[in-house]
N, C-alpha and C positions, 0 to 999 in steps of 0.2 A: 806377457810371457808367464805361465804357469810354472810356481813357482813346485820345484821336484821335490822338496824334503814336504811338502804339504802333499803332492800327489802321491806320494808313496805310503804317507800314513792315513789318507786313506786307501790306498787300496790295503793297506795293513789291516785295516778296521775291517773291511771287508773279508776280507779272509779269518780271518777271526770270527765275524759272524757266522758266513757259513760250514765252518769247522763248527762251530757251538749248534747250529743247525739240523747237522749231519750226528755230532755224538747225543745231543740230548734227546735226539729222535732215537739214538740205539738204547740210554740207558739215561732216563729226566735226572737220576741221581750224581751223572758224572761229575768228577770235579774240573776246578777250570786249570788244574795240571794234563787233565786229559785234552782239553778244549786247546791248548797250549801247543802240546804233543799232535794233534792232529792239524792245528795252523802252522805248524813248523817252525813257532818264534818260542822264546822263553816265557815262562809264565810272568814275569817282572814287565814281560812289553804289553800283555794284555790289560796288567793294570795301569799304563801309562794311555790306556783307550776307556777303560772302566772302569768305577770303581769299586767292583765286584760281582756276583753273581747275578744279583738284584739289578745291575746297571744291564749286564751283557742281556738279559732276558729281555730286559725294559727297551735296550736295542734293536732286539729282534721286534718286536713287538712296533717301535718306530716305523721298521722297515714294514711289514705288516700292514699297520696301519696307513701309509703311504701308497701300496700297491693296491689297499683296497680303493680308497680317495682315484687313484688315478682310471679303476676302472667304473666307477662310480661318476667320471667325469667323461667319460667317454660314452658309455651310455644314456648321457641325462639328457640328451635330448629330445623330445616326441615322437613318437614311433607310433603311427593310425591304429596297429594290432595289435593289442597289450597280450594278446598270447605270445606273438613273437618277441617281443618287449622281453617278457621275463625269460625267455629262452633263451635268448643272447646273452640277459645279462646272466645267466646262472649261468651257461657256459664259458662267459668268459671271468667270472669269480671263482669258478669251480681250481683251476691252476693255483690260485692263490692260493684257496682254502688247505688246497695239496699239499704247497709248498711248506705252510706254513703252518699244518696240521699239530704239528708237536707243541705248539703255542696254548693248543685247548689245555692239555693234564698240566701245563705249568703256570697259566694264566693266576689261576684262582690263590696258588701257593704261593706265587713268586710278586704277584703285580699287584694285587689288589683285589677288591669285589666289583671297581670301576673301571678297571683295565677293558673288560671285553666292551661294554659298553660302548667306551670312547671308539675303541677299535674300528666296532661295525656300525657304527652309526650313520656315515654314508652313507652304506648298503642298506640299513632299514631303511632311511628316507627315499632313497629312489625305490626298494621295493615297493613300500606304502604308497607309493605314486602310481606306482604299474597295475598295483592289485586296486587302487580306486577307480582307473580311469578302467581296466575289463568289469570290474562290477558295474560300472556304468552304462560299456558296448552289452553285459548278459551275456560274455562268453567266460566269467568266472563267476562263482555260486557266491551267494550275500547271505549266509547261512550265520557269517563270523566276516565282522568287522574287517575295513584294510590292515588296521593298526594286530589287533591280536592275530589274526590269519599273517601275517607277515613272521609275530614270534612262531607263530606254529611250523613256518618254513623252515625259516631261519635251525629251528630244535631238531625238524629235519634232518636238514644238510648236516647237522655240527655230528648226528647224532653218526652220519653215513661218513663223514669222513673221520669219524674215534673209529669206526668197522674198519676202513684202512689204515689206519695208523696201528689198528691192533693185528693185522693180519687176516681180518674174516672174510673181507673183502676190496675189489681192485675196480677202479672203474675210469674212462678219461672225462667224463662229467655227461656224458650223455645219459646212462639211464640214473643219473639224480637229478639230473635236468627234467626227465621226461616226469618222471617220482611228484617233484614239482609243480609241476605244471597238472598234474592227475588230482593232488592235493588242491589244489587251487582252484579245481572246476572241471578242467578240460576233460572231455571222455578220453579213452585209453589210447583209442586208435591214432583221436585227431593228434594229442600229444604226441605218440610216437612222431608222425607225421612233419609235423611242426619241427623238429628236432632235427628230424632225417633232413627237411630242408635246408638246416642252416649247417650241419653236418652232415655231407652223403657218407656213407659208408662204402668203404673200396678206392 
């Protein structure tokens, strides 16, 4: 039997996170009175979840870290077309990075210099697998290593989704999928292509 004063604090917790989610995305400075106010519990319950600012970020970042692991598990199996390979997986990380965009400007303040690191480490290991095994097929350029060509993506993506988190720009991951995949070798067309396939459009 689930026991109810445990299922309720977490969904307590939960709520909480994405109240902190939603304000630190409108203002990184909020305080956790605002965070409070937007979860609709007292600010005294949020530290009976955290034990501070430092904790509730470190939280999100959990949570984070977690959805990156699980899509990182989901695509780790061998896939014959590492074009497709990586188009999948940057579509289906692309949500994540969304979701959890606000994490970039607060990481470095809040976490640490090892916070991001830990984060995406999944995700660079499966990249660096995708970008060896096309540099192998000759359908991605060997100009730059798996290993460095993967941070170059990676600076990429992080840099197109601070362009959405700042307002410059809106996208559902298909043209930083395609971005990607351009970067990585693929001529413009075939990219598009590749993309439209696993996403039609309409």
């Amino acid at each position: 039997m689930i026991n109810r004063s445990s299922a309720r604090a977490h969904a307590t917790r939960a709520r909480i996170l994405e109240a902190a989610l939603r304000e630190l995305g409108r203002n990184p400075d909020c305080s956790l009175g605002d965070i409070a106010g937007a979860a609709g519990v007292a600010r005294r319950t949020i530290y009976g979840h955290f034990t501070g600012r430092a904790a509730l970020v470190q939280g999100l970042a959990a949570d984070a870290g977690e959805a990156v692991r699980r899509v990182s598990a989901d695509t780790h199996a061998p896939t014959p077309d590492a074009v497709t390979a990586l188009a999948r997986f940057v579509l289906a990380l692309w949500p994540v990075g969304n979701r959890y965009r606000t994490l970039l400007g607060l990481a470095h303040r809040d976490l640490g210099p090892d916070a991001i690191d830990a984060l995406l480490r999944p995700a660079r290991e499966t990249v660096s697998g995708i970008l060896a095994q096309g540099q192998q097929q000759g359908v991605f350029h060997t100009a730059v290593p798996p290993g460095p060509l993967n941070r170059a993506l990676e600076a990429q993506m992080l840099a197109l989704l601070e362009c959405v988190n700042s307002g410059l720009w809106n996208d559902d991951g298909t043209a930083a999928t395609t971005a990607a995949l351009i970067t990585a070798g693929v001529a413009r067309d075939s990219a598009a292509a590749a993309v439209h396939h696993l996403r039609p459009s309409g």
